[in-house]
N, C-alpha and C positions, 0 to 999 in steps of 0.2 A: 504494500500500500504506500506510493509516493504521495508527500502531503505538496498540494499545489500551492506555493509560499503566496503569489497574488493574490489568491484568494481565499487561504485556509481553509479549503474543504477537503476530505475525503471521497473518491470513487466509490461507490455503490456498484455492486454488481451486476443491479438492474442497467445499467447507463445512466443513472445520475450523480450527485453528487450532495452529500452533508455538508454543512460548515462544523469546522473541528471544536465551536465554540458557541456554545446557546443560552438562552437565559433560562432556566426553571421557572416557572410561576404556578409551585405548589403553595394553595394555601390553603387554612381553616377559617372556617366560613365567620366562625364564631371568633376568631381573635383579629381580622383583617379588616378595615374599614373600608366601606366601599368606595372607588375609584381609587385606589392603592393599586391594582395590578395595570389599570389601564395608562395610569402616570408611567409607573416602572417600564411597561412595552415600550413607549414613546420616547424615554430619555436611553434604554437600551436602542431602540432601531437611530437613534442619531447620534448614541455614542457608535455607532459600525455593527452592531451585534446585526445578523441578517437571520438567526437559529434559534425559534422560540419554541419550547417545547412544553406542551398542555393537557387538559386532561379537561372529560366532561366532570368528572369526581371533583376536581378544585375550587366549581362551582364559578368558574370564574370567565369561560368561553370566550362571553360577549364582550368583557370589556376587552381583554385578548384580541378580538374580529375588532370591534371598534378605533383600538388603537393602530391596526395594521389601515383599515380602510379613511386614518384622518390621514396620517403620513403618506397613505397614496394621490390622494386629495390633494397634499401640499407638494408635491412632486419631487416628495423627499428620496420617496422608492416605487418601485413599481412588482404587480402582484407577485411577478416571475422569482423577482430579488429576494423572498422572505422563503425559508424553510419552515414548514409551522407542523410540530409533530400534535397526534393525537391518541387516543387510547381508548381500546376496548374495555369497558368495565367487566366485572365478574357476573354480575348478575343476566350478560348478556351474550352468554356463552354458545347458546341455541342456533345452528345457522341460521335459521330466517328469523332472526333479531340484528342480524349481523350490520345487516347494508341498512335495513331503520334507523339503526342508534349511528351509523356514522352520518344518517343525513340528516337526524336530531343537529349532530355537531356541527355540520355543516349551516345549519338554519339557524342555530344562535350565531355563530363567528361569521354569519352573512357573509362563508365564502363560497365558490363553486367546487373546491376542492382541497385536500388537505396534503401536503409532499408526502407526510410519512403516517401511518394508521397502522399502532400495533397494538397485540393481547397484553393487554396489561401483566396479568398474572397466569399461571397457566392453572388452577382452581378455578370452579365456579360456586356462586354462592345461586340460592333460591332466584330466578326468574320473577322481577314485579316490581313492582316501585321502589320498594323500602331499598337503600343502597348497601345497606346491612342487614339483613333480615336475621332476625332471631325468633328463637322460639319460648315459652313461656320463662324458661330459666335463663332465658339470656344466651344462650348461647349461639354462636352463627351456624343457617343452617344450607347446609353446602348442597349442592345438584350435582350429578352426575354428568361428567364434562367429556367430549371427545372434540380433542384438540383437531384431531385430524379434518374433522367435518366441520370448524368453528372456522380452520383455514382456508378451505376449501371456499368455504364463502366470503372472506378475506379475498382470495381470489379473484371474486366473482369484482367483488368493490375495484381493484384493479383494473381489471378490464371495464367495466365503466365509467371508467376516469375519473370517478371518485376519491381516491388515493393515486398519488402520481409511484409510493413505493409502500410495502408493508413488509413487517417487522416483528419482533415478541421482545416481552420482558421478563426477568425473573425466571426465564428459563434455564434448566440446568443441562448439562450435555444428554444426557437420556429423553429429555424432553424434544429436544434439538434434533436429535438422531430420528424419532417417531416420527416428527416433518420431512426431513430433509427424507426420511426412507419411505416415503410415502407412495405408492404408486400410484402415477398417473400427477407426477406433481407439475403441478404449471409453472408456478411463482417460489423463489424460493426464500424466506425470510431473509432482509438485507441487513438488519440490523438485530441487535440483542441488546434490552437495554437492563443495565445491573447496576448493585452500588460497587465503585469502582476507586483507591484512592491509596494515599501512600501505606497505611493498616489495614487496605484490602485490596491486595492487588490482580487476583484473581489469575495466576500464571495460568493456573491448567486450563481453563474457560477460555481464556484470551487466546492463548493458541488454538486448542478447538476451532475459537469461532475464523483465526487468522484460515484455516487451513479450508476451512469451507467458506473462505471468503465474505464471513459475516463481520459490520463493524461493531464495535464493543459503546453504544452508550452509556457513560457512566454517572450515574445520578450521587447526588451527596458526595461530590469530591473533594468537600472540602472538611467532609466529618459531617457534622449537620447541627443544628441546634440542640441545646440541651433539655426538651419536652419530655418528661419521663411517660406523657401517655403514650409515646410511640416511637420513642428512640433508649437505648440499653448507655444510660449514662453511666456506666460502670466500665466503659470504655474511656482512654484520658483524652482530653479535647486536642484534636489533632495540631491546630493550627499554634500549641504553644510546645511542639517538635524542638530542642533544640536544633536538631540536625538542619530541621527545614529551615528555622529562624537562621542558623550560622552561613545559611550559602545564601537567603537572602542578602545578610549584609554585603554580601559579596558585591551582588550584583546590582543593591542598593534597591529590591525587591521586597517584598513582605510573605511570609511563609504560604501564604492563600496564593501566593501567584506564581511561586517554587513548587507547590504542589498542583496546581492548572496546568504549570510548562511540563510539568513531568510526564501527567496524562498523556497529552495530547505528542509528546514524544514518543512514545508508545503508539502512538497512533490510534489511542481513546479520545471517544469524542467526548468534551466534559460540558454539563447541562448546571452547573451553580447557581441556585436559587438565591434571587435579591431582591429586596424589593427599598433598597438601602439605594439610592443614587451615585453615594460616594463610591461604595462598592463595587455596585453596578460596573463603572466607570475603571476601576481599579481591575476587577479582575478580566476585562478587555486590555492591559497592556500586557501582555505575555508573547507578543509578537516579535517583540524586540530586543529578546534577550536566546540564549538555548544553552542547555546543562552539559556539562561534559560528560563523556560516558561515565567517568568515577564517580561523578557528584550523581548521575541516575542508579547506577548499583549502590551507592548508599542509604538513598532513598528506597531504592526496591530490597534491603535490608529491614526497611522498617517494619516491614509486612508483619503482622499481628495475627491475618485470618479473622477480625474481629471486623464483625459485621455491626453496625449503627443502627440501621434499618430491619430488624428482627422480622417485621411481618409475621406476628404472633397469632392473625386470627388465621 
């Protein structure tokens, strides 16, 4: 995988092409004030960011479509320029739920299409409204899922132009292998998107996906916040690394953007969720600097195998 330095994207094996660098706009509905995501897109797409990556789950679609279709408006960008990933929920595992819920996504984000649409997770939860559905004692209650047939209709989205490339997340190499072994497979997932970072570096998956020409999305690259409903803070907060802190001084960098460059050295694409401006702003300068191979095997030293993101249910 050569990285195209003009433009920092990554080849897709469909014939397109990723940007090596995107914004996350994961959020909770309940701690996030509204228009918070849709400022962040706008000062993201004019700091250069061109790779927004979203979810119907973040609740947040519209302002996400909104802020791509003002900036088009101001003829800051045009529709072609934006990468904008999205995601199958759990609950809508059923193939013919498949192509409804991406043109749900489509009709809030008021776009005609979306670059990337992949399976969030590879479980499926109960089919219906509730986005977690539990049953009297609380517990979630899972449906019987076949990947193969959920793809298949993934597929079909493709070839409608509905998705310009499709993808999975959370996938593990067994999970990987059931697709890719699939007969009669059309499409082949282009991407795989996972938590990916100097305490997780994922060698064995990352090759896998290298050798089947999949690219490695890597989400919470930069550790993630310290939320104990849904992150294992018994892991230490990545970004205060000596290791990573000591080569920033080097480079006169900050450890979030020692561990951005490092990703993306690897030839991971990394997704950093901000909804911080300065931030924002900050973890776009990684362009202008590159690790030596020693300073990257020290970093890929760090590796812990410690996951941030448990995905408990």
């Amino acid at each position: 995988m050569s990285l195209t330095a003009e433009s920092h994207r990554v080849p897709l094996s469909d014939g397109n092409s990723i940007p090596l660098l995107g914004l996350g706009t994961y959020a909770d509905p309940q701690k996030t004030p509204k228009g918070t995501c849709l400022e962040s897109v706008k000062i993201a797409i004019d700091t250069g960011y061109r790779h927004i990556d979203g979810a119907f789950v973040y609740y947040n679609e519209h302002e996400v479509g909104q802020a791509i279709r003002e900036k088009i408006a101001e003829g800051k960008i045009k529709r072609e320029d934006i990468f904008y990933c999205g995601k199958l929920w759990n609950t809508c595992h059923p193939p013919e739920l498949v192509r409804p819920t991406l043109e749900k996504t489509l009709k809030i984000l008021q776009l005609d299409y979306v670059d990337l649409y992949i399976i969030e997770l590879p479980m499926a939860f109960k089919p219906g409204e509730a986005i977690y559905p539990r049953d009297e004692n609380g517990k979630i209650i899972y449906h019987e899922t076949n990947l193969c047939a959920t793809w298949e209709a993934m597929e079909a989205c493709k070839d409608a132009g509905l998705a310009k490339s499709i993808g999975v997340s959370n996938f593990n190499r067994r999970q990987l292998e059931m697709i890719l072994n699939k007969p009669g497979l059309k499409h082949k997932p282009v991407s795989n998107q996972v938590e990916c970072h100097p305490y997780f570096t994922q060698p064995k998956l990352l090759e896998f996906c290298r050798q089947h020409d999949i690219v490695i999305v890597g989400y919470s690259p930069l550790g993630t916040s310290r939320d104990e409903t849904w992150v294992n803070v018994s892991s230490p907060p990545l970004l205060e690394d000596p290791v990573l802190n000591a080569i920033g001084k080097k480079y006169n960098k900050t450890a979030a953007q020692v561990a951005l460059r490092f990703s993306i050295q690897r030839g991971v694409v990394v997704i950093p969720k901000s909804f911080n401006p300065q931030r924002i702003r900050e973890n776009f300068q990684i362009f202008d600097f590159s690790l030596t191979e020693k300073e990257m095997k020290e970093i890929e030293a760090l590796n812990k195998n410690v996951r941030y993101v448990e995905l408990l249910m």
